[in-house]
N, C-alpha and C positions, 0 to 999 in steps of 0.2 A: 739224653743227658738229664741225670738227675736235679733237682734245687742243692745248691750251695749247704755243706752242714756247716756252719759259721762254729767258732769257739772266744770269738772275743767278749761274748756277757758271761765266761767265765775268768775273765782276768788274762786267759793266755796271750803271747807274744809272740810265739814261735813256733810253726811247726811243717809239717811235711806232707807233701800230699801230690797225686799226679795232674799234668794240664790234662783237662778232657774237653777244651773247647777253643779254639781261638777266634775271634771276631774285628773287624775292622774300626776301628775309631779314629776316623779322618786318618791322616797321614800315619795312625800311630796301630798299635795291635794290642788286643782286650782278651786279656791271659783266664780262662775258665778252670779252678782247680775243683776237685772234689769236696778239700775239707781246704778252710782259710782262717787266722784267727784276724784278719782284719777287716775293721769295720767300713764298710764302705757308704759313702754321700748317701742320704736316706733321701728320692727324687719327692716324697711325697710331704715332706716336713725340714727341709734341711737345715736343721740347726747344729748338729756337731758335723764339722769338717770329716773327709776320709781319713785311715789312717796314714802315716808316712810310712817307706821302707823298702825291702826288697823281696825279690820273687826269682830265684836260679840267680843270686846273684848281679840281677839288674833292679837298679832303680826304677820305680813307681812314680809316672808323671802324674798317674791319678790314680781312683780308686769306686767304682760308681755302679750302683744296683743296675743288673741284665733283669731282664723275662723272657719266655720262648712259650710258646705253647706245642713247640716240635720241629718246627720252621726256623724262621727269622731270629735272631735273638737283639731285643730292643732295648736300646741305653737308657737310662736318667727319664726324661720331659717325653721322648718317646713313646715309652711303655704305654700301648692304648687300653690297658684295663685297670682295673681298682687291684692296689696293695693286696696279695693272695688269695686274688682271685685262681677260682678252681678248672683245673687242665692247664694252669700253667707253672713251669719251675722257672724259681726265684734263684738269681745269681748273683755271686761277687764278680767282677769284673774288674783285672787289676790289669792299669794301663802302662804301657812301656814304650819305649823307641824301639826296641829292637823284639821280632819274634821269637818264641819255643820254640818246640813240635808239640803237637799234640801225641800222649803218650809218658811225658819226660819226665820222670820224679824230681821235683825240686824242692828246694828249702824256701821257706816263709819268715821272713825276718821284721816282724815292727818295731819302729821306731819306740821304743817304752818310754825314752824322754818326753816325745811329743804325747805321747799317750796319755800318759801322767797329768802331765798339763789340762788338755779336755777333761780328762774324767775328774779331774779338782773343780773346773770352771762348771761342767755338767753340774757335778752335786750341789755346789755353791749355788747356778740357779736355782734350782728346786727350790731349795733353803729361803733362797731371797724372794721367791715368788710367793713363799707359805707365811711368810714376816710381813710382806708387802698387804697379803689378804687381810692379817690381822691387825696392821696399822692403818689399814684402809675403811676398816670395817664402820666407823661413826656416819660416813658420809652416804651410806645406803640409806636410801626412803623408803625402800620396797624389799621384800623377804624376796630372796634368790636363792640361785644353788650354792652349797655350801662346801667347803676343802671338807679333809680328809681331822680338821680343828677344829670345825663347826663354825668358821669364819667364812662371810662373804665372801665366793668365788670371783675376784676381782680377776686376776690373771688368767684363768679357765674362758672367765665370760668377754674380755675384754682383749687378751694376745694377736698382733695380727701376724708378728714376725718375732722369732728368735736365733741369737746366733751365738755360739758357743765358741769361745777364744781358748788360747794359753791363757790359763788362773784368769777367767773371767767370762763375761758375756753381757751381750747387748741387747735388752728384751722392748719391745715397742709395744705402746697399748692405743688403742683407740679410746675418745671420749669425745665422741658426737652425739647427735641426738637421737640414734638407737639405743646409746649406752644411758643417755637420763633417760628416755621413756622406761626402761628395767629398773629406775630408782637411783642410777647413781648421780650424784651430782658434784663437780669440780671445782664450783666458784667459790670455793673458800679453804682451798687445799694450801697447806701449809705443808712446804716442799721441803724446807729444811725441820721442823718436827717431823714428819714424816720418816726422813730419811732415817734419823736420828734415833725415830723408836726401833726401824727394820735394824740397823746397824746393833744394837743393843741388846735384840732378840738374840741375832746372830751370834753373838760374842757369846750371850749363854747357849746356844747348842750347842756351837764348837766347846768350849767348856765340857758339856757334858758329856763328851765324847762318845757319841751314840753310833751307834752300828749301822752301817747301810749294809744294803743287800736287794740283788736281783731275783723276782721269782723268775725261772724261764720255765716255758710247760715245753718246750720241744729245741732241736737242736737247728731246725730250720731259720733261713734268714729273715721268714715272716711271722717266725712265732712271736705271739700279743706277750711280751717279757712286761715286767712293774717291777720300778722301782718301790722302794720300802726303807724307810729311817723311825729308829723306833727313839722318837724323839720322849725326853722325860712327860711332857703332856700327853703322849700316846704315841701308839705308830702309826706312822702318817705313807698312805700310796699314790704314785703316779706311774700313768701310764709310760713307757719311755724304751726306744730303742738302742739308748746311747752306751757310755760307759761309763764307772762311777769309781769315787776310793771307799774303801772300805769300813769308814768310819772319821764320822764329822772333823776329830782330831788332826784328821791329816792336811787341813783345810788351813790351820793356823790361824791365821786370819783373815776374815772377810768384808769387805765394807763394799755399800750402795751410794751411788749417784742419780739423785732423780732431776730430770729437767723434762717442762712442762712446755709443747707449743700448743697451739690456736685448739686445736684438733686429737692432740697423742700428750701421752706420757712415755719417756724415756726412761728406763733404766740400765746404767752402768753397773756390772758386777766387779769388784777386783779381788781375787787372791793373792796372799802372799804367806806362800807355807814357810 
């Protein structure tokens, strides 16, 4: 069995291809296609949800990254190697109640509604994260690594969790005392200026209606893809295996929610195209 050739960091929805693998997941059956455009649960980062949709005509209970090294093929938390790692293929794995055959040509159907959704909330983080380094940027005492703006890596250095909604997302930062010993310091953060200047940036990129775009080097489900928005200050990359829209404009509007406990920084994303 070959690795999964993915097509959804090309925008597709829909397409065709045969099962060449079936595998057990609990009471349920983990459909292996050759070529898939849906994005499945990334086990190693999972911040954008699977895609929704269907597979021959059945509904998708889930959708969630396989490995195999020729043997066993191992789900999600399972997988006992590092992300493409070498002698083994990397899978989609699309989950159903009811079985194929292996062999069966079938039709791939994603949900573009839900899709849509993510890859607005996808890009919208970015955005907020690169607004956030730059509103953040006074409260450094110490020269750190820097984005892709030449602003303190706040969200790089500090992210412990992210999670990608419908038109939005939920980003969590750590500020303990690994995070002052690097220089950054909290005690005087002003949550609503804060917010206020990330909110404000954002209003001007979306304005400027700037182009995103995916580099992808290969068609594999483990190729290192980056994100790219060639924001008017410059173009700006992140790493990123998710899905995105194709330009800031489709974003509408964005606004951030920050709330601060003992320990973290919370950020709320919301779009509304």
């Amino acid at each position: 069995m070959n690795s999964t050739v993915v097509t959804f960091p090309n925008g597709q929805v829909n397409g065709r291809s045969a099962i060449v693998g079936v595998v057990p997941v609990g009471a349920r059956h983990g459909l292996v296609v050759a070529e898939t455009p849906f994005h499945p649960l990334d086990h190693t980062w999972p911040d954008q949800p699977a895609d929704r949709g269907t597979i021959g005509g059945l509904a998708l209970t889930d959708c969630v990254t396989g490995a195999s090294d020729g043997g066993e093929i191992h789900l999600g938390a399972d997988i006992p190697v590092r992300r493409g790692a070498d002698g083994w293929q990397w899978l989609v794995v699309h989950v159903t109640d009811t079985p194929l055959p292996v062999g069966a040509e079938v039709e791939l159907a994603v949900d573009a509604t839900y899709r849509d959704a993510l890859s607005a909330g996808h890009t919208a983080c970015h955005l907020a994260a690169l607004a956030l380094n730059a509103a953040l940027a006074p409260a450094w005492r110490k020269e750190t690594a820097t984005d892709a703006l030449g602003h303190p890596d706040f969200d790089q250095t500090a992210i412990t969790s992210s999670r990608i909604t419908e038109y939005g997302s939920l980003d969590v930062y750590r500020l303990g005392k690994s995070l002052r010993k690097k220089g950054f310091t909290a005690d005087e953060l002003d949550l609503e200026s804060v917010a206020g200047q990330v909110n404000e940036q954002l209003k001007a990129w979306i304005a400027a209606e700037s182009p995103v775009w995916l580099d992808i080097p290969g068609p594999e489900l483990t190729a290192r893809r980056t994100w790219h928005c060639g924001l008017p200050e410059g173009e700006v990359s992140i790493p990123c295996g998710g899905t995105h829209v194709a330009n800031t404009a489709a974003l509408g509007h964005v606004s951030v929610r920050l709330e601060q406990g003992e320990q973290s920084l919370t950020m709320h994303t919301a779009v509304s195209p």
